[in-house]
N, CA, C and O atoms as a GROMACS GRO file, in nm:
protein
  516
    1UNK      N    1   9.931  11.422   8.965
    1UNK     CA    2  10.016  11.306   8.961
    1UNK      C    3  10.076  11.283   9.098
    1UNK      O    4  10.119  11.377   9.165
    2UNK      N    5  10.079  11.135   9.146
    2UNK     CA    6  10.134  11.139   9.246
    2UNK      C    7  10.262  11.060   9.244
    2UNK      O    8  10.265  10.946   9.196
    3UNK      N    9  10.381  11.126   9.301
    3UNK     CA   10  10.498  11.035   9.281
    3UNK      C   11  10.574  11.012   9.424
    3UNK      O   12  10.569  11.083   9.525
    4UNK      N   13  10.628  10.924   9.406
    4UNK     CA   14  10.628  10.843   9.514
    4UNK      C   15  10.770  10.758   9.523
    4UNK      O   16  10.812  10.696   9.425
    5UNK      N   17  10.835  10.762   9.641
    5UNK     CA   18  10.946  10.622   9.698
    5UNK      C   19  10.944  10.527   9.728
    5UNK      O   20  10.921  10.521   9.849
    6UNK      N   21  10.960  10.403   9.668
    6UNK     CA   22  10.901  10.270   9.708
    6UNK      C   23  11.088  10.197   9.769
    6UNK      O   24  11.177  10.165   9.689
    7UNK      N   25  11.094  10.193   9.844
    7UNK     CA   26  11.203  10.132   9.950
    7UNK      C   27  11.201   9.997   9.929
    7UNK      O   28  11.106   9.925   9.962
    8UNK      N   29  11.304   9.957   9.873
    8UNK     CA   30  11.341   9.818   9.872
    8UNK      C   31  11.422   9.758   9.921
    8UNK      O   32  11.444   9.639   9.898
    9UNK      N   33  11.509   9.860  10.033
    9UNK     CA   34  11.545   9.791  10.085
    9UNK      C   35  11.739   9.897  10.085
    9UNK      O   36  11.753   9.999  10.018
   10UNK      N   37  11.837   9.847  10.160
   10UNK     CA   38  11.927   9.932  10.140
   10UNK      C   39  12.065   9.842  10.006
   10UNK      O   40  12.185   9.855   9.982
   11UNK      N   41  11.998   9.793   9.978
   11UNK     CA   42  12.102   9.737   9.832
   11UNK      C   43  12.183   9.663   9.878
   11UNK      O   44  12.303   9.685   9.862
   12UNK      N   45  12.136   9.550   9.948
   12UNK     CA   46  12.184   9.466   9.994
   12UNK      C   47  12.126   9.320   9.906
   12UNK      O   48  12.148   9.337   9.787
   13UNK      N   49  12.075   9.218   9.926
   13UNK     CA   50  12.028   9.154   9.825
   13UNK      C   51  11.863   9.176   9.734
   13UNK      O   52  11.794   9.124   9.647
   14UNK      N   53  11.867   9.272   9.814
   14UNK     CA   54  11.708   9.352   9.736
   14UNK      C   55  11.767   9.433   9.628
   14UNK      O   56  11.684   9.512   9.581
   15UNK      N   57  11.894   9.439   9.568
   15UNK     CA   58  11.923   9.518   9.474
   15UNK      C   59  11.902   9.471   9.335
   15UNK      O   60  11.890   9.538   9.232
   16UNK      N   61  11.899   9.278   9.361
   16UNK     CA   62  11.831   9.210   9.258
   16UNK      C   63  11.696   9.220   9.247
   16UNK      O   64  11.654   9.177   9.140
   17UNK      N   65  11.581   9.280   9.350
   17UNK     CA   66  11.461   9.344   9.332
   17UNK      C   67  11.482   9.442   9.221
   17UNK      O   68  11.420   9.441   9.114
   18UNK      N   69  11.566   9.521   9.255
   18UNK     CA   70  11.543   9.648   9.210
   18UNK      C   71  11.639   9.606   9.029
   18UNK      O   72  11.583   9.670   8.941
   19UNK      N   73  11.726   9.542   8.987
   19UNK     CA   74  11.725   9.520   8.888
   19UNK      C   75  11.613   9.467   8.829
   19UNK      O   76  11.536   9.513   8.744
   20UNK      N   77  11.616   9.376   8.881
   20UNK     CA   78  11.439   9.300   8.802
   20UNK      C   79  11.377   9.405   8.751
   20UNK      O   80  11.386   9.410   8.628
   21UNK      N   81  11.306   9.509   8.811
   21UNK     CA   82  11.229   9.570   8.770
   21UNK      C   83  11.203   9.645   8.698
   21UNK      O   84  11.097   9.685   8.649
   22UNK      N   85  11.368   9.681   8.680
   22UNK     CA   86  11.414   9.753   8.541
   22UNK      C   87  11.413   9.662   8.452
   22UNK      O   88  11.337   9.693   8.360
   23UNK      N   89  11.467   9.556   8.437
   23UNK     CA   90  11.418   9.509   8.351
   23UNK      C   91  11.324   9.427   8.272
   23UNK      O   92  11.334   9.400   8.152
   24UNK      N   93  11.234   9.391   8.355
   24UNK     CA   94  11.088   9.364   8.320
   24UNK      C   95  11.009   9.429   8.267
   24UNK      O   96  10.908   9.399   8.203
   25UNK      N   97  11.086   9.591   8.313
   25UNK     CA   98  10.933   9.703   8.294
   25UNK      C   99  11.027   9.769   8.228
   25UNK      O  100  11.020   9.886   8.268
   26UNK      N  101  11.150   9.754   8.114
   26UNK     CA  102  11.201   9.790   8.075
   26UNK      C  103  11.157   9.916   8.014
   26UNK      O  104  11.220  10.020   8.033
   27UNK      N  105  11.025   9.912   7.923
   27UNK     CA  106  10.953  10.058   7.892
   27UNK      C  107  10.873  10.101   7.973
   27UNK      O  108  10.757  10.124   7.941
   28UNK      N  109  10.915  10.120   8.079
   28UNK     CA  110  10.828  10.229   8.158
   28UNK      C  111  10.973  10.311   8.195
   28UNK      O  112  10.979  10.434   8.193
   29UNK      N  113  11.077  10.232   8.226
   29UNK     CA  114  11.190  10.336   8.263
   29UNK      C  115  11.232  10.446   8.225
   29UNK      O  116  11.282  10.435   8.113
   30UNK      N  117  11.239  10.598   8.282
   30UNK     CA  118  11.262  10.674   8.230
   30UNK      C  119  11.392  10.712   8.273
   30UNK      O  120  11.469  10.738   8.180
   31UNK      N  121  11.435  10.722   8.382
   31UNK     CA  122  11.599  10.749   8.415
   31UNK      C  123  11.626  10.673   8.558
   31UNK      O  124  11.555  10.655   8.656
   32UNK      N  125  11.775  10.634   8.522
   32UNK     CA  126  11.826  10.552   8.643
   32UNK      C  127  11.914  10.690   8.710
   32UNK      O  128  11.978  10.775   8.647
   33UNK      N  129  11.889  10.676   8.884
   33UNK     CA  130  11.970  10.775   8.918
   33UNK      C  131  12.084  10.689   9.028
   33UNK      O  132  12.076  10.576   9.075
   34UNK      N  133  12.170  10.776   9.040
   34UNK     CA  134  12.316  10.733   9.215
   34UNK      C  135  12.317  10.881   9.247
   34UNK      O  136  12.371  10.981   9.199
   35UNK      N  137  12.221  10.853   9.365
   35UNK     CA  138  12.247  10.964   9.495
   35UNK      C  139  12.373  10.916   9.538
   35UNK      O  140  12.396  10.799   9.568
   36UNK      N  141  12.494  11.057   9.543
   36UNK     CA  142  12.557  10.998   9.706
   36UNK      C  143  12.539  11.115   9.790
   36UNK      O  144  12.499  11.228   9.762
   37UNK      N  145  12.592  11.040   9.942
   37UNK     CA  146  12.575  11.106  10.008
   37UNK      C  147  12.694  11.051  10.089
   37UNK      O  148  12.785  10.976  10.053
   38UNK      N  149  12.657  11.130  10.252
   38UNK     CA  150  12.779  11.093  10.364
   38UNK      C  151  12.707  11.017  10.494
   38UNK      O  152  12.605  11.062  10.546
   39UNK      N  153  12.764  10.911  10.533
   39UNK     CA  154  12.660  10.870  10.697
   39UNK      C  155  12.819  10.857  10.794
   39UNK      O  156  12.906  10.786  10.744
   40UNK      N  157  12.833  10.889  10.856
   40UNK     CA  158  12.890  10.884  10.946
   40UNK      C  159  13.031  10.855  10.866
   40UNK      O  160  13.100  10.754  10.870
   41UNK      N  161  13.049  10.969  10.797
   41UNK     CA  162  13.230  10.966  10.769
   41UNK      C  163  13.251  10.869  10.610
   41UNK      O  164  13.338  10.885  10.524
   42UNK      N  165  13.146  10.772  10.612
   42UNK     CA  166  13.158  10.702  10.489
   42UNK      C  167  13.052  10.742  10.369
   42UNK      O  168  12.933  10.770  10.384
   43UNK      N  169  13.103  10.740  10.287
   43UNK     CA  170  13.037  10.783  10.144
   43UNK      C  171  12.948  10.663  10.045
   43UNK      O  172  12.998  10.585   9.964
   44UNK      N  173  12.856  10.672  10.069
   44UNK     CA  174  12.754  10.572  10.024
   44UNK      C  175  12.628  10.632   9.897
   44UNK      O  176  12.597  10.748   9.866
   45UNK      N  177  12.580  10.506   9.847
   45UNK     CA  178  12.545  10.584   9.742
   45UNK      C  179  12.401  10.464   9.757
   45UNK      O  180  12.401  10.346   9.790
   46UNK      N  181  12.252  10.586   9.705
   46UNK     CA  182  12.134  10.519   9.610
   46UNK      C  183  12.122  10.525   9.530
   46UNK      O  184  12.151  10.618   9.456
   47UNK      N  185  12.067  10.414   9.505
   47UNK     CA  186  12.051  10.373   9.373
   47UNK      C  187  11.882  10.348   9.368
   47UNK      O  188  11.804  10.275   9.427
   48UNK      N  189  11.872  10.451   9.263
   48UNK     CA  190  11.702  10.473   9.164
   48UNK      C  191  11.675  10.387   9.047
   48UNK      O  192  11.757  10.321   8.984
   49UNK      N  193  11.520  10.400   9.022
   49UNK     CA  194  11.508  10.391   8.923
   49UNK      C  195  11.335  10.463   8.866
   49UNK      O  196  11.227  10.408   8.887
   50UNK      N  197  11.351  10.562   8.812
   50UNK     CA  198  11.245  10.616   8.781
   50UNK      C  199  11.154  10.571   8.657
   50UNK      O  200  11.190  10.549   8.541
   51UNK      N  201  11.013  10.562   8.722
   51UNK     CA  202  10.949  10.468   8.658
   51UNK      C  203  10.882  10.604   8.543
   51UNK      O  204  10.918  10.721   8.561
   52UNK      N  205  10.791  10.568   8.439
   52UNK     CA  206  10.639  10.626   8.375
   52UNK      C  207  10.561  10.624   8.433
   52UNK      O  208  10.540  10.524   8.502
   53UNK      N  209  10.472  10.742   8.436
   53UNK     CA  210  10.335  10.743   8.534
   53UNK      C  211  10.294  10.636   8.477
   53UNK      O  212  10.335  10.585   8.372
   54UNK      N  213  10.154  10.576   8.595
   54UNK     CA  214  10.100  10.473   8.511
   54UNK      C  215   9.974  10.559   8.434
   54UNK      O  216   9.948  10.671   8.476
   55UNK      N  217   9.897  10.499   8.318
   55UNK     CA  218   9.850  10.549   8.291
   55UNK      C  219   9.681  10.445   8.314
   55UNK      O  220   9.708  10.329   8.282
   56UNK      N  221   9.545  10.456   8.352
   56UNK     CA  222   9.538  10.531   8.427
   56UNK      C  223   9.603  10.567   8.581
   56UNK      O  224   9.707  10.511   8.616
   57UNK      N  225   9.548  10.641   8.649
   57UNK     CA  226   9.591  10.672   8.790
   57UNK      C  227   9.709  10.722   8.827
   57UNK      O  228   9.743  10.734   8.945
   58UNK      N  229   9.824  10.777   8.664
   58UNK     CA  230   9.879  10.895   8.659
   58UNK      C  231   9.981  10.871   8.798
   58UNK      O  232  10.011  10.971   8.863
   59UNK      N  233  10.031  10.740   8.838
   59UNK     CA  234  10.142  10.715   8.963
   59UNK      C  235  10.292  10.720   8.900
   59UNK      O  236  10.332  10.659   8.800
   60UNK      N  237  10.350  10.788   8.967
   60UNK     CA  238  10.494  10.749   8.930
   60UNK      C  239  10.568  10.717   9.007
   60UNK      O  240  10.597  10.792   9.101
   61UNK      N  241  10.631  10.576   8.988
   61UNK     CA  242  10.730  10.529   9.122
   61UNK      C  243  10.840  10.557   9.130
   61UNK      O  244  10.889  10.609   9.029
   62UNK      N  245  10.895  10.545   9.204
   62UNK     CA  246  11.056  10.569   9.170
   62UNK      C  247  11.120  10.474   9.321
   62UNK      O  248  11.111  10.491   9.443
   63UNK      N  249  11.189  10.368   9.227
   63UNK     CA  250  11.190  10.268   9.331
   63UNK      C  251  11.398  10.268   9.371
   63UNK      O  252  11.485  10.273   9.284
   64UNK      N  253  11.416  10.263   9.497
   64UNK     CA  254  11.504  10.278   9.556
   64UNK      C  255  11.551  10.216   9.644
   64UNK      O  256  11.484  10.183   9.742
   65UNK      N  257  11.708  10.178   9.625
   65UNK     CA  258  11.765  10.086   9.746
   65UNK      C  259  11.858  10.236   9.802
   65UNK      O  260  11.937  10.306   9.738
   66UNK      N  261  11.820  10.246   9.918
   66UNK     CA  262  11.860  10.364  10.007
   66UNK      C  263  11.976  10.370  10.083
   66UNK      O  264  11.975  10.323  10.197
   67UNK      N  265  12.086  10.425  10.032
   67UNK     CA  266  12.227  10.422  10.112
   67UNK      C  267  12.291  10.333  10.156
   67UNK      O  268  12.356  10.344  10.260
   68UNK      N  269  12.284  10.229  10.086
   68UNK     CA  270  12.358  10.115  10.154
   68UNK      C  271  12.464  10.019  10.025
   68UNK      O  272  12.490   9.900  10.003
   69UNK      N  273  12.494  10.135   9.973
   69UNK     CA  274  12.643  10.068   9.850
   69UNK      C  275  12.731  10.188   9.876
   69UNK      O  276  12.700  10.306   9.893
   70UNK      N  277  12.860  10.121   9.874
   70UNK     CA  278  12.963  10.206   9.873
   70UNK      C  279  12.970  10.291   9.734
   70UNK      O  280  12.979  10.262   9.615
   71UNK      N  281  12.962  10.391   9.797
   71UNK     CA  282  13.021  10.486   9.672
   71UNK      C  283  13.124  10.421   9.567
   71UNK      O  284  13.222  10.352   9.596
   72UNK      N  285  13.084  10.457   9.448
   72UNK     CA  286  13.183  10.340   9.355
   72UNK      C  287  13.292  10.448   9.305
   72UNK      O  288  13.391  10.407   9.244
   73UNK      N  289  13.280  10.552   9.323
   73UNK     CA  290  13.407  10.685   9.288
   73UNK      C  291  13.498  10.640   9.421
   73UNK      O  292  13.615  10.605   9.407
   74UNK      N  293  13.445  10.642   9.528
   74UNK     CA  294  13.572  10.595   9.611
   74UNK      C  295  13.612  10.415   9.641
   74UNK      O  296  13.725  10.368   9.653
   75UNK      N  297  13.477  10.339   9.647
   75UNK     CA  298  13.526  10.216   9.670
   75UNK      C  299  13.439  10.122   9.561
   75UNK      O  300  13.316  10.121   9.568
   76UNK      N  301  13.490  10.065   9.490
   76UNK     CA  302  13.466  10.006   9.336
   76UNK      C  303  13.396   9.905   9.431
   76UNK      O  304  13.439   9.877   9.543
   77UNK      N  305  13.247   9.835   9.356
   77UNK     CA  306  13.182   9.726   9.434
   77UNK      C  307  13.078   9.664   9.330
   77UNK      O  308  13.028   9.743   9.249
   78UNK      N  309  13.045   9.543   9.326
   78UNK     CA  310  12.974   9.453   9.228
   78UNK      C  311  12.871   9.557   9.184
   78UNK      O  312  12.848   9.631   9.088
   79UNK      N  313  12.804   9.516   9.342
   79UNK     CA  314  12.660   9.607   9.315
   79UNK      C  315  12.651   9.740   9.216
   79UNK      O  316  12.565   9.752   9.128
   80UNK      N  317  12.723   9.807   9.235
   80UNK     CA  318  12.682   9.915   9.151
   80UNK      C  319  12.713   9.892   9.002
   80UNK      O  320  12.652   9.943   8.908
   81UNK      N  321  12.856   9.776   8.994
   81UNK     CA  322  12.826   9.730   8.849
   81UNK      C  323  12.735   9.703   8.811
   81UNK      O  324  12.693   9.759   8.710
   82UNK      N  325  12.661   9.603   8.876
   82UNK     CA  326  12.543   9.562   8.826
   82UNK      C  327  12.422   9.639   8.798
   82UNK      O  328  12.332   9.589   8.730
   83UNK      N  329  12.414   9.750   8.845
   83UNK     CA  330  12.357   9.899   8.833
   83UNK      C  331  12.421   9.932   8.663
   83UNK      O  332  12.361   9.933   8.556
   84UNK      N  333  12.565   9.956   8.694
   84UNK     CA  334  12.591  10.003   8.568
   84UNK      C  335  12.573   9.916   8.441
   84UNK      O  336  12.561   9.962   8.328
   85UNK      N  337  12.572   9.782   8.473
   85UNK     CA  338  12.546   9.671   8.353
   85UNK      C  339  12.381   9.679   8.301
   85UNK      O  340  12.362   9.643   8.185
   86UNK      N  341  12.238   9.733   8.395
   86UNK     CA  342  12.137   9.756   8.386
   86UNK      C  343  12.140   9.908   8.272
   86UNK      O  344  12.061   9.918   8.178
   87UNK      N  345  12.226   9.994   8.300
   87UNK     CA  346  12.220  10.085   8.200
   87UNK      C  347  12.249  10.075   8.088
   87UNK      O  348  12.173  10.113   7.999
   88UNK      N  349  12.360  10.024   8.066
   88UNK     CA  350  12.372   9.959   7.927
   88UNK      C  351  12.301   9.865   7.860
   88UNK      O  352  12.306   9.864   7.738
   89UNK      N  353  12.198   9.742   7.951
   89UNK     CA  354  12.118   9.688   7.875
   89UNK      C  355  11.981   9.791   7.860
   89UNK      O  356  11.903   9.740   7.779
   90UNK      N  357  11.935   9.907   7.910
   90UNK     CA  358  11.824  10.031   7.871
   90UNK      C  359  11.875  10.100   7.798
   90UNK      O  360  11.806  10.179   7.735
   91UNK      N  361  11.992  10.096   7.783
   91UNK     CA  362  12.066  10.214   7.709
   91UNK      C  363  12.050  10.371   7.763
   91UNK      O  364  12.007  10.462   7.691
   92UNK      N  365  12.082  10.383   7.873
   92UNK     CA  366  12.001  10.478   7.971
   92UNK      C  367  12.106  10.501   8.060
   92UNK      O  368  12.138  10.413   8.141
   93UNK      N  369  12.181  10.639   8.055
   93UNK     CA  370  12.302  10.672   8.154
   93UNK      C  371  12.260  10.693   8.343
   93UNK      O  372  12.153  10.732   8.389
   94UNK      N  373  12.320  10.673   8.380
   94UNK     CA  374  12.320  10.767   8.493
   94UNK      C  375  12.373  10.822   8.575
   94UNK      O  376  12.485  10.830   8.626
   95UNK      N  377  12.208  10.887   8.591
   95UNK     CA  378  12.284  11.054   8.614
   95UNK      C  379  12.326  11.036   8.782
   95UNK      O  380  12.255  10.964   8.852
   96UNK      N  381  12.425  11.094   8.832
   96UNK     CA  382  12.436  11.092   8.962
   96UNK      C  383  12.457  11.214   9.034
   96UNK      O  384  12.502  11.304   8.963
   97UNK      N  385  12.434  11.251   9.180
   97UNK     CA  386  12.353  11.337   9.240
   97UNK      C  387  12.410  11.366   9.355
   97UNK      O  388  12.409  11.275   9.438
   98UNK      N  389  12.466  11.481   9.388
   98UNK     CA  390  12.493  11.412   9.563
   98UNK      C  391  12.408  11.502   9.615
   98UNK      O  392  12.360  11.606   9.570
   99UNK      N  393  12.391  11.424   9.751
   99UNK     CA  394  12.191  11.527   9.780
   99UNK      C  395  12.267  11.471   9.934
   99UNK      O  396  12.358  11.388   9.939
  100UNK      N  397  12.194  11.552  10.077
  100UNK     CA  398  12.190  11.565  10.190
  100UNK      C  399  12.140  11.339  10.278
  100UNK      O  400  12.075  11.242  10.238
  101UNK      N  401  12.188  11.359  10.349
  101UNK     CA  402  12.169  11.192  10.418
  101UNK      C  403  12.024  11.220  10.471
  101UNK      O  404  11.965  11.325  10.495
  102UNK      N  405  11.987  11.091  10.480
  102UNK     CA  406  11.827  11.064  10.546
  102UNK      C  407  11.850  11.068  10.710
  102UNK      O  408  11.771  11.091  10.801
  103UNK      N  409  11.987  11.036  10.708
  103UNK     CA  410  11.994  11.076  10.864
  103UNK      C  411  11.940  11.218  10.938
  103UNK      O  412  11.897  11.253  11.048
  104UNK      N  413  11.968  11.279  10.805
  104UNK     CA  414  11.936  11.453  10.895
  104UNK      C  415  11.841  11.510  10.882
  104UNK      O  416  11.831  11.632  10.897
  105UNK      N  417  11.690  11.384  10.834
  105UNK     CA  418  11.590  11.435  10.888
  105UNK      C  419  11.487  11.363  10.941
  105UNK      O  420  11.462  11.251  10.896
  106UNK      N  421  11.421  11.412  11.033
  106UNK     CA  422  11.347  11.357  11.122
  106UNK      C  423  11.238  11.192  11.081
  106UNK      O  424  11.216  11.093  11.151
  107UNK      N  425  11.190  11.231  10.929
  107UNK     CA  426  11.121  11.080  10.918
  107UNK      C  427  11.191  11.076  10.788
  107UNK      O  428  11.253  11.168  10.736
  108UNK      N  429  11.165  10.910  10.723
  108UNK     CA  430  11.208  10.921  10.602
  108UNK      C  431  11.110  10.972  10.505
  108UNK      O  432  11.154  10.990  10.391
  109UNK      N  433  10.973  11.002  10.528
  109UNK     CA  434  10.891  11.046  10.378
  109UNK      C  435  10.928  11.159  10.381
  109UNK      O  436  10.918  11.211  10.269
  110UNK      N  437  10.986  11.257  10.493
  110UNK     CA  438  11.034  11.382  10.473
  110UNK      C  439  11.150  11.404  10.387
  110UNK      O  440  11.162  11.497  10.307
  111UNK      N  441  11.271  11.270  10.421
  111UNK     CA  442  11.337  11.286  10.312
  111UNK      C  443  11.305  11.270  10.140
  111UNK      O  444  11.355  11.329  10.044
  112UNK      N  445  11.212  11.174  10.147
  112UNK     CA  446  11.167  11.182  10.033
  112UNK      C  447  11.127  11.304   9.946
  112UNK      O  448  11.153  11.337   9.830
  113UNK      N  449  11.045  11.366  10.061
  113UNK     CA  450  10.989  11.487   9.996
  113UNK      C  451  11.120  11.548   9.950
  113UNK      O  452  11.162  11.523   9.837
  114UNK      N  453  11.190  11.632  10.037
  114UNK     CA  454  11.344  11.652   9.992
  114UNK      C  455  11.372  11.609   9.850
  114UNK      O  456  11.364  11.682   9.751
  115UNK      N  457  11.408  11.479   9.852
  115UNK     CA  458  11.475  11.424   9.691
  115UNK      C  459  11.367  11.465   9.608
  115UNK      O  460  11.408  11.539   9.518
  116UNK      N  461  11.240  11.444   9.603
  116UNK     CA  462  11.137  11.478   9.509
  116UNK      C  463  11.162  11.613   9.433
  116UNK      O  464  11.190  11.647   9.318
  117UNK      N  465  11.134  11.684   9.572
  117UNK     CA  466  11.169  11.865   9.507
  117UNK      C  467  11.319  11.879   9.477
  117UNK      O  468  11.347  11.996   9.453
  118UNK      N  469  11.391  11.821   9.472
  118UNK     CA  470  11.522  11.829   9.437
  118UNK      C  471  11.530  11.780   9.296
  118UNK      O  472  11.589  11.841   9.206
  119UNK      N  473  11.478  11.684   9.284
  119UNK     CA  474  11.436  11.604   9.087
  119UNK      C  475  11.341  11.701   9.006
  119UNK      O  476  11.345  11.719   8.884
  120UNK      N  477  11.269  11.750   9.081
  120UNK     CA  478  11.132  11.841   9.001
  120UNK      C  479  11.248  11.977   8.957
  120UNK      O  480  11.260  12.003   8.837
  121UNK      N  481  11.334  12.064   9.066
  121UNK     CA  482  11.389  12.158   9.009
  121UNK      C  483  11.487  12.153   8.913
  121UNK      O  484  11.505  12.243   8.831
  122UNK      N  485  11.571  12.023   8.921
  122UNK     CA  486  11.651  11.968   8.836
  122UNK      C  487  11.593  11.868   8.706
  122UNK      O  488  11.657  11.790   8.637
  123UNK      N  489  11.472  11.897   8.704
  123UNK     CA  490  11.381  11.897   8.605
  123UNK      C  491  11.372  11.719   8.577
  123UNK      O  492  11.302  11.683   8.482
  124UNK      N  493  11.428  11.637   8.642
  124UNK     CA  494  11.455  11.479   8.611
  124UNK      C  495  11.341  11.428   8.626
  124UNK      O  496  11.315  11.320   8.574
  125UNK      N  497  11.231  11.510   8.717
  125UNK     CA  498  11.051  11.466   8.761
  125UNK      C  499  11.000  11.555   8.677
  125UNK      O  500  11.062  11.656   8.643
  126UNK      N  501  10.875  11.525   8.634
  126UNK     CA  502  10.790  11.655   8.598
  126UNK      C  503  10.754  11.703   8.678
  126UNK      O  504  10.751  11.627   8.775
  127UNK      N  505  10.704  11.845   8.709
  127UNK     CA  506  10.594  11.892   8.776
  127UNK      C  507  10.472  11.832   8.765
  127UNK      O  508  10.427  11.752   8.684
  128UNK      N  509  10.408  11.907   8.900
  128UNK     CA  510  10.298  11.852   8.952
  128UNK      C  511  10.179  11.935   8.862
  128UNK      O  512  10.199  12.051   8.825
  129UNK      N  513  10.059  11.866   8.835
  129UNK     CA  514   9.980  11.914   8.756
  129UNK      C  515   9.937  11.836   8.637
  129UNK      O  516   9.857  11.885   8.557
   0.00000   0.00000   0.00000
């Protein structure tokens, strides 16, 4: 299986991408996630959404607006309502995460890799196989 980060952008008006898609593909969704993290002193948060492999060709997306909403534990903001208004229409909590910034590593598919193995041990991905 191959799973994968599809970047939409930092949740700026691509965050209505990333609703859409939840709810279009409403059954493929398996869990909505909020990374936070820290970039330079401020606390910002991603926002996921983990798809169903497809079946065939066994892909799983997991599509993401990358660090660019204020953390809503420290600064309350539409966007992530609208995140949280998407869970309640899936009926689907989420889970939130605080994981290391993309700043502190060299490319971003590296960070990816990072969050990947970080979901697989925290069991939110399946393993590979």
């Amino acid at each position: 299986m191959i799973q994968r980060f599809i970047e939409l952008g930092q949740g700026h008006s691509d965050i209505y991408e990333l609703l859409e898609v939840g709810r279009n593909q409403k059954h493929r969704v398996i869990r909505l996630l909020a990374l936070h993290t820290t970039i330079n002193d401020k606390q910002v948060t991603s926002m996921v959404i983990v798809m169903q492999p497809t079946d065939p060709g066994k892909f799983q997306p997991l599509y993401i607006c990358r660090e660019g909403i204020p953390n809503p534990h420290i600064t309350k903001n539409k966007r992530y309502e609208l995140f949280e208004n998407l869970a309640e229409e899936l009926d689907k909590p989420i889970i939130e995460i605080d994981v290391k910034s993309s700043v502190l590593f060299a490319e971003t598919e590296l960070y990816y890799q990072h969050l990947i193995g970080i979901l697989r041990m925290n069991r939110y991905l399946p393993p590979l196989g």
